[in-house]
N, C-alpha and C positions, 0 to 999 in steps of 0.2 A: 635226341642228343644234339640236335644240328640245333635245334633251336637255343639251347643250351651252350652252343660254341658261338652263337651270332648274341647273347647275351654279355657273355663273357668279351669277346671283342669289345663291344662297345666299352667295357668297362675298362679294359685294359687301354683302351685309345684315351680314353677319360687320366687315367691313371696315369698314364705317359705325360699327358700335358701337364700333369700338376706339377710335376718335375719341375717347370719351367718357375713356380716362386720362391723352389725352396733356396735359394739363395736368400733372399729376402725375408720369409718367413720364420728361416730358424737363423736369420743375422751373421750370416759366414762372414762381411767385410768385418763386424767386429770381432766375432767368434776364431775366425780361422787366422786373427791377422798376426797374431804371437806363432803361428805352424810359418818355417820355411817353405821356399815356391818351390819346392818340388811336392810338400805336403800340400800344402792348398790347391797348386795345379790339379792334383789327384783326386781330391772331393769332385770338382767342377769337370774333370773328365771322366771320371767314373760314375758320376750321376747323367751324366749326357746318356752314357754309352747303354746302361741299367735303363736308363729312359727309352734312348732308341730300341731295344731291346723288347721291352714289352710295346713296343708302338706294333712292330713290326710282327709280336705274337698276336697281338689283337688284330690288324690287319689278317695274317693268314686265319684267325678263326672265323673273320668275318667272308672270309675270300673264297675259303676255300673247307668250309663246315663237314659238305659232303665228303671230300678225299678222305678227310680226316677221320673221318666213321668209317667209312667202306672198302678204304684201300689199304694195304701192308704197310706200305709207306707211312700211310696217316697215322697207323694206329702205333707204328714203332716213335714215328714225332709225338701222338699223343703219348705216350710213354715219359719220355724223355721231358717233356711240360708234366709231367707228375711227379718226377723227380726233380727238378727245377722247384716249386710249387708245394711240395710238400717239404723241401730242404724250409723253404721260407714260412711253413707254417712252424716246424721247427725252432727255427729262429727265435719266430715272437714269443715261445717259450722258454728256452732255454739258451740264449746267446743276448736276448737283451733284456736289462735290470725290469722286476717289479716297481723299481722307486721311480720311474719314469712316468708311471700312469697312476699306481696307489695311490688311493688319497685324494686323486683331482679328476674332477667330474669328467671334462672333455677328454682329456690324454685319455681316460676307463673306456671312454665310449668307443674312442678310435680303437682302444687297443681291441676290444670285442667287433668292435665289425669288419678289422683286418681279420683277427681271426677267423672270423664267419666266413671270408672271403677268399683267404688261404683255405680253407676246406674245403669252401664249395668247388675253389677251381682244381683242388686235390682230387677229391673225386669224381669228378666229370673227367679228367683226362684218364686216370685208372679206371672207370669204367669203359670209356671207350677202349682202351686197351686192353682191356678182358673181356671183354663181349665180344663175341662174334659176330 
């Protein structure tokens, strides 16, 4: 499992930085620019903090693998990142539109290998949390 948590770190370190184009990539100066700045504020702070966020999951899974497996603590945090983690695998199903990816080759592909990736990190933390 610890090999498993230093996998995931990196991925989640990965994942954090990408944060850093979606301004750019999905066009928020045009996109958002009809949203009042309290709306726009909020994408651009809410995407920091989502970002910092899993920086900082990835950091402790890389940091700190073993607590994580062996101790109370860990396994109640690993816990907690499963609910987290599986709320978001959720998500990609039911909270955000099919029309977003049907139909267009890249959106399909991203949307299955979030999925793939919301599970995977779903069940690595519910196992650590159930296992003894």
């Amino acid at each position: 499992m610890e090999l498993h948590l230093k996998i995931i770190g990196f991925i989640l370190v990965f994942l954090s930085v990408v944060h850093l184009i979606f301004p750019k990539y999905f066009n928020w100066k045009q996109e958002l620019s009809s949203l009042n700045l309290i709306n726009k504020q909020l994408m651009y702070v809410h995407t920091f903090f989502v970002a910092l966020m899993v920086l900082l999951m990835g950091i402790l899974c890389i940091c700190c693998s073993t607590d994580l497996v062996h101790t109370t603590l860990g396994k109640q945090l690993s816990f907690g990142l499963f609910i987290f983690w599986g709320c978001r695998l959720f998500f990609q199903f039911f909270v955000y539109s099919p029309t977003l990816w049907k139909g267009k080759t890249f959106e399909t592909v991203v949307h299955i290998a979030f999925s793939l990736l919301w599970t995977y990190l779903s069940v690595v933390f519910f196992t650590i949390y159930y296992t003894n």
